[in-house]
LOVO-607007 format. One record per residue (C-alpha): residue in one letter; x, y, z. Coordinates in pm, whole numbers, plus 50000, padded with zeros to 5 digits. Example, Ala and Ser with C-alpha at 12.3 -4.5 7.8 and 13.67 -1.06 7.14 Angstrom:
// residues 2
a512304955050780
s513674989450714
// end
This chain:
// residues 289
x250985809583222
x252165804982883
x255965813782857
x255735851382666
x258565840082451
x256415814382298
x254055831782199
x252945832981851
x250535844081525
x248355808881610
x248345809581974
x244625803182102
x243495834482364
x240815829282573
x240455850582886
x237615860583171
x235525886083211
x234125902983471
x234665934583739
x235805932683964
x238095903083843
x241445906684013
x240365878084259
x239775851383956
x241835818783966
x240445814083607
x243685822983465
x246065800883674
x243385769883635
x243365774183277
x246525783083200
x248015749483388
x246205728283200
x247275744082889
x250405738883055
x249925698183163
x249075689682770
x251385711082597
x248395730282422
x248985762882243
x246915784582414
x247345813782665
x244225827182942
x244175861583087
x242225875583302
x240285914383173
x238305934683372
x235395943283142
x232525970183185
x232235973182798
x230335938882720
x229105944082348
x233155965082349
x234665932082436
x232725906582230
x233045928581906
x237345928381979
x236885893282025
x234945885681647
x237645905681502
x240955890281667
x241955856681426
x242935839381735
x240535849082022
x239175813582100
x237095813882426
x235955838482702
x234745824583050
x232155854983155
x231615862083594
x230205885483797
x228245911083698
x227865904083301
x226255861283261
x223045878283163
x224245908082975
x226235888382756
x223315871582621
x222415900882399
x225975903782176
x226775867382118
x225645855181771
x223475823981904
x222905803982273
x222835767182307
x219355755082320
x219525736882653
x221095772082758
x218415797582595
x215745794182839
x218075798083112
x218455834883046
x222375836183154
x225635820483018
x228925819783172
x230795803882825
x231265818982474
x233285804982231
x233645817581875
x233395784781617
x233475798581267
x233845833081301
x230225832981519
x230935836181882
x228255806782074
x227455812982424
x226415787182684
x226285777383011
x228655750383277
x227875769783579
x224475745383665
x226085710483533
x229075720183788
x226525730884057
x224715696184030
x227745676983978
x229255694384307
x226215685684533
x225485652384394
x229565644184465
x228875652584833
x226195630284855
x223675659584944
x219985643384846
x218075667384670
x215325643384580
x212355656284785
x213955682184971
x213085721585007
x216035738384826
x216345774084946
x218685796384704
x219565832184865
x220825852984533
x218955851984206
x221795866083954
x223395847383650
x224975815483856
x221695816584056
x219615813583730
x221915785683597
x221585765183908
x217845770383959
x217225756583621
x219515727783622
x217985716783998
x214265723883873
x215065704683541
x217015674083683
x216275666384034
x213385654384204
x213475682184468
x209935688884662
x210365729484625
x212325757284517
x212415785084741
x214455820284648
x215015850684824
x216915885884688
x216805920184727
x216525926884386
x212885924184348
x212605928383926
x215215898983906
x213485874784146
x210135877883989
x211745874883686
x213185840383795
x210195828583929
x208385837183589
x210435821283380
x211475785383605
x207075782883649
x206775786983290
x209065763183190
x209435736683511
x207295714583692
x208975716983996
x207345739684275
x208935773384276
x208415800084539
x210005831084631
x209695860084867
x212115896784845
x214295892585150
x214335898685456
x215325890485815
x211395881985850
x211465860485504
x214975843785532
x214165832685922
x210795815685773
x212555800085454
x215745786985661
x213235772785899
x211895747285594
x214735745185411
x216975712285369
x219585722085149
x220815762485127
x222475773084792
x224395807884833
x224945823484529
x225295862984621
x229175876284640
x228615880584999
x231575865585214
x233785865784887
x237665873684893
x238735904185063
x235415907285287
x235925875885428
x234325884285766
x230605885485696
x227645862285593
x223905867185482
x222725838085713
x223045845386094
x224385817286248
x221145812586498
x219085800986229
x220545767986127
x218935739886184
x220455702086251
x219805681385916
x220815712685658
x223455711085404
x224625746285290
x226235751784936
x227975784884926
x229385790684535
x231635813184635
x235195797784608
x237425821184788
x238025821185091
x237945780985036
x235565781185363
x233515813385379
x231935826885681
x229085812585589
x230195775185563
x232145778485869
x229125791886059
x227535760385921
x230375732285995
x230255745986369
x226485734686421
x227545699986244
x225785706885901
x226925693185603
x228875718985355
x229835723285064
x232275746484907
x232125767284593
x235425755084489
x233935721484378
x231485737184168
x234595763484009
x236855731683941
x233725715283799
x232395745883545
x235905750683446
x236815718083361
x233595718583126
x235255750782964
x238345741582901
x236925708882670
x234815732482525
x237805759082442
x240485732182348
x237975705182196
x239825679282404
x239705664182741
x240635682783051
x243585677283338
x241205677183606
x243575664583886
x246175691283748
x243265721183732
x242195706284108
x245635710284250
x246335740984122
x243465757084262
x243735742284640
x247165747384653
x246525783884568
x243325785384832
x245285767185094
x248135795685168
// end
């Protein structure tokens, strides 16, 4: 964090948003890079219900540069920035806004990170039945960006939330070429999808930091070949990927995609390139204790 004393009248704010949003390691990612390069800017973390509340303090503050928006407001957010990127519009969430004269621009590094982190652990995605449990704001992001720039053979999603899935669906059919599917789950429709799937994507706050004890996927239903993706970023190894590493799957955790989206932000917030080594260690030293 930004030594209080040096704060001043041109010091750059950006902050996240979300609720609950005590768990965040936003702030101390951010705020060490800041740090690393010497930049004037500070990052705090605000627990938000007030969306359209929050974006209109953020037009009127001179120095309010950049927000980074979680869990549960990507797609509300849409409706009270002034314009999306047009690679991000279709997408229908955004987990970036960043006022650039006096408008405040929303858009979206939660799908480029997502890609970036599977691709990094050599998961193949080309051909392969992608099953995504979750179909919220990150969920959306990722679905696009895997229907739009992979070669996978299917799309398969599952969530309880039967209005959001079929909205998903809708929208990655009408605007994708890849094969999309989806079913509202359940332990009938999860068994069947795990049973065809080659690479899992969880993207549901299940197993997050403090209910560390508990998973969607019971551990019976892996099968040998899977790789499993959980976004969730702490615990560092969630129920769910530890379940996985003990039948020899390949995993991947959500703190590769986090380190990924973030370093994305911060060039967007600052307009310069980030400290990703610095932004890495920060976070796995903080995961680690």
């Amino acid at each position: 964090m930004k030594d209080r004393l040096s704060l001043n009248f041109n010091t750059q704010l950006c902050a996240v948003i979300g609720n609950p949003i005590s768990h965040s390691m936003s702030p101390a990612i951010h705020n060490a890079g800041y740090n690393a390069l010497g930049l004037d800017f500070a990052y705090l973390p605000c627990q938000v219900d007030d969306v359209k509340g929050m974006l209109d303090g953020m037009r009127a503050m001179h120095n309010f540069r950049g927000l980074s928006v979680t869990i549960p407001h990507k797609i509300t957010a849409m409706d009270y920035v002034d314009e999306v990127v047009e690679t991000d519009q279709v997408i229908g969430s955004i987990n970036t806004i960043v006022k650039q004269d006096g408008k405040l621009v929303g858009m979206g590094t939660d799908g480029p990170g997502a890609l970036k982190a599977l691709t990094d652990a050599g998961v193949v995605l080309d051909g392969k039945v992608v099953l995504m449990l979750g179909c919220g704001g990150a969920a959306r992001a990722i679905a696009f960006t895997l229907a739009q720039k992979t070669g996978l053979a299917e799309l398969c999603m599952l969530d309880i939330n039967a209005g959001m899935l079929q909205g998903l669906t809708a929208d990655l059919q009408a605007n994708c070429g890849a094969k999309i599917s989806s079913a509202l789950m359940s332990h009938t429709s999860l068994a069947a999808a795990m049973g065809r799937a080659d690479v899992i994507i969880h993207c549901t706050p299940i197993g997050m930091h403090p209910k560390e004890d508990v998973s969607l996927v019971p551990a019976e239903l892996f099968r040998p070949g899977q790789a499993v993706f959980d976004i969730v970023y702490n615990p560092l190894k969630t129920k769910l990927l530890t379940d996985a590493e003990a039948k020899g799957l390949q995993i991947v955790s959500g703190v590769e995609m986090f380190i990924n989206q973030a370093v994305l932000q911060f060039e967007v917030f600052t307009g310069g390139p980030a400290p990703e080594e610095v932004m890495r260690r920060v976070v796995m030293e903080s995961l680690s204790q």
